[in-house]
C-alpha positions in Angstrom: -10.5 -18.6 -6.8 -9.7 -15.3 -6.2 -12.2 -15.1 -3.3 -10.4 -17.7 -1.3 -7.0 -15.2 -1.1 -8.5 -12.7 0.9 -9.2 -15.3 4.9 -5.8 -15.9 3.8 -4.3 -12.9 3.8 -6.2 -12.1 6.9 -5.1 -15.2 8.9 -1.6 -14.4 8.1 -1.5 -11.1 9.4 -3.4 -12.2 12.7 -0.7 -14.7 13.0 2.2 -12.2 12.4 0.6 -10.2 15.4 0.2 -13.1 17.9 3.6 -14.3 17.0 4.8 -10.9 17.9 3.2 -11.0 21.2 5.0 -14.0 22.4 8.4 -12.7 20.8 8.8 -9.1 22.6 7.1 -9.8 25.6 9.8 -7.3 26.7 10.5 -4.8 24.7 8.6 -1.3 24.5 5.5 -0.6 22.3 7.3 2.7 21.0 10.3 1.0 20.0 8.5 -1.0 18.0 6.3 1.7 16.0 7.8 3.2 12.6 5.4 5.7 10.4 5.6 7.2 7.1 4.3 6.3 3.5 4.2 8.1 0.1 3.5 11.6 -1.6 3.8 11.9 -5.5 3.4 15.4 -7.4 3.0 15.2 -11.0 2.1 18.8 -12.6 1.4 19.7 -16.1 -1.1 18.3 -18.8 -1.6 15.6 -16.4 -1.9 16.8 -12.8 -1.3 14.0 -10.0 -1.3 14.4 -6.4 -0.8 11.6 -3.7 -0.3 11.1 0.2 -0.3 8.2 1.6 1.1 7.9 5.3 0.9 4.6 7.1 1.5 3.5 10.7 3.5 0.2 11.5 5.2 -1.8 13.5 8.7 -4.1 13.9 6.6 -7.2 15.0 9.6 -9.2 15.2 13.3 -9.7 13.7 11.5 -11.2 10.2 7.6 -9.6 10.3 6.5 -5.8 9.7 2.9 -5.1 9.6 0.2 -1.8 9.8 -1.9 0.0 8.2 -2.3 3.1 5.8 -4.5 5.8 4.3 -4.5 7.3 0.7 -5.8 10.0 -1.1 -5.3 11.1 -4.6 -6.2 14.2 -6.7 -6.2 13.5 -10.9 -6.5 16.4 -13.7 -5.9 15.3 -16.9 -6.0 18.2 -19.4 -5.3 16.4 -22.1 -9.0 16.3 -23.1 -11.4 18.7 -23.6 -13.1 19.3 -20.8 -10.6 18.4 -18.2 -11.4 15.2 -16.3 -10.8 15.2 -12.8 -11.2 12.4 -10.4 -10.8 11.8 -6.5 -9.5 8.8 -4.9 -9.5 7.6 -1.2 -9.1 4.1 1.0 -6.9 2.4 3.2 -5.3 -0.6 3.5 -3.9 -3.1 5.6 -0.3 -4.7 5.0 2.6 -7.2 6.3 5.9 -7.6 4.9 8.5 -10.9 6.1 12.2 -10.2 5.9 13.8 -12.7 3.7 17.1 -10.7 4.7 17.3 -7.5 6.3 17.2 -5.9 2.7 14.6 -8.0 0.8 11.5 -8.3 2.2 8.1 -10.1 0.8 5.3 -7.5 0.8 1.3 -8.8 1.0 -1.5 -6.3 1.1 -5.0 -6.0 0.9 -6.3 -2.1 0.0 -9.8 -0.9 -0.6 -10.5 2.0 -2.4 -13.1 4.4 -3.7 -12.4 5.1 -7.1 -13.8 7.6 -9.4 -14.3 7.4 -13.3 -16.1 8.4 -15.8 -18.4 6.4 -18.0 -19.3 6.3 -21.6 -21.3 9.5 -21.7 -18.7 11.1 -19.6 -20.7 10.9 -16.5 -18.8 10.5 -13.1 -19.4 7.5 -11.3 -17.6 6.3 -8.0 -17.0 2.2 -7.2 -15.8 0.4 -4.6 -12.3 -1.3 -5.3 -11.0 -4.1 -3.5 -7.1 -5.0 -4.0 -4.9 -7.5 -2.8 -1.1 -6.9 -3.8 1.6 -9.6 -3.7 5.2 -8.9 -4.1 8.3 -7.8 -2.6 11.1 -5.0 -2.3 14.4 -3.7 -1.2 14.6 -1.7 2.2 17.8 0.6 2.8 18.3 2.1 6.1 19.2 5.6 6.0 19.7 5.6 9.8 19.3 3.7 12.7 15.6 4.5 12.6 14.5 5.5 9.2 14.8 3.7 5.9 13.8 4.4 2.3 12.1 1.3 0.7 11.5 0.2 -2.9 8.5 -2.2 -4.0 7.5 -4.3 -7.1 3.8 -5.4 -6.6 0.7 -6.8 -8.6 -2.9 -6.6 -8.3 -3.5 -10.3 -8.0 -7.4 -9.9 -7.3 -7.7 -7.8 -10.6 -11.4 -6.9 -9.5 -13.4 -5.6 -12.9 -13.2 -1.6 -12.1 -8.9 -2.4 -11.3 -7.2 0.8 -13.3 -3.7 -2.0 -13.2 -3.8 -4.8 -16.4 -3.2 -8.3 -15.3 0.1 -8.8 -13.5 1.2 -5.5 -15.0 3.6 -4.5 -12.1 3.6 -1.4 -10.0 6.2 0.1 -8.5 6.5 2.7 -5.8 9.1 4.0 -3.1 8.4 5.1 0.1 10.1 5.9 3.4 9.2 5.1 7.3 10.8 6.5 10.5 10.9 4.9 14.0 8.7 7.1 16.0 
């Protein structure tokens, strides 16, 4: 079942980028690019550090789509030894205005995940995600916004770190180039 999400995840976003085509025929390709993504810092007994940047563009009045990169380094302190772990992928996502506000969000990510087994021994999996959900995008000017997002790891592969539709949340920002 969960199999059959991902051709139609990728047909949608194909058809978001032909539909695009045929909508601004006229329009310039750099008025249509935004970047940005996501950094988080955590420091302490539990060390967390996070960028994220993506690359996008204003398909049309309704569809948003690109594509984005992640790392993450993890050092938990809180046992003895310290356990650290490395994260990287990308991903691929498109997001429909419902108004210019609320927006549905559809993504799938991959990722190379670390963890550490039973015996404590590192070992490094391939994690495929696809996220369904939604947000609220504010502008902050007339070409950068700050947006907020509610997803959930609806493919909940068997090395996921997220618990069934345990929802995760996460605020980021994009400028128009």
């Amino acid at each position: 079942m969960k199999t059959k999400l991902l051709p139609f995840l990728l047909l949608f976003i194909v058809g978001a980028f032909s539909i695009s085509a045929q909508e601004n025929e006229g329009k310039k390709f750099k008025d249509k690019i935004y970047t940005g993504g996501n950094l988080g810092l955590t420091f302490g007994t539990y060390t967390n550090i996070m960028i994220s940047p993506i690359i996008g563009a204003r398909l049309n009045e309704k569809i948003y789509a690109g594509l984005g990169f992640e790392y993450q380094y993890t050092k938990d302190k809180s046992i003895e030894p310290a356990l650290t772990y490395n994260q990287f992928g990308a991903r691929l996502f498109s997001q429909y205005n419902i108004i210019p506000q609320l927006f549905a969000h559809l993504e799938f990510a991959g990722y190379s995940m670390e963890r550490y087994n039973i015996r404590y021994e590192k070992e490094r999996n391939f994690v495929p995600f696809i996220y369904v959900g939604g947000g609220y995008r504010q502008m902050i000017s007339q070409r950068s916004f700050v947006s907020f997002r509610i997803l959930f790891d609806v493919l909940q592969n068997t090395n996921s770190p997220y618990n069934a539709w345990d929802p995760i949340y996460s605020i980021g920002f994009g400028v128009g180039i």
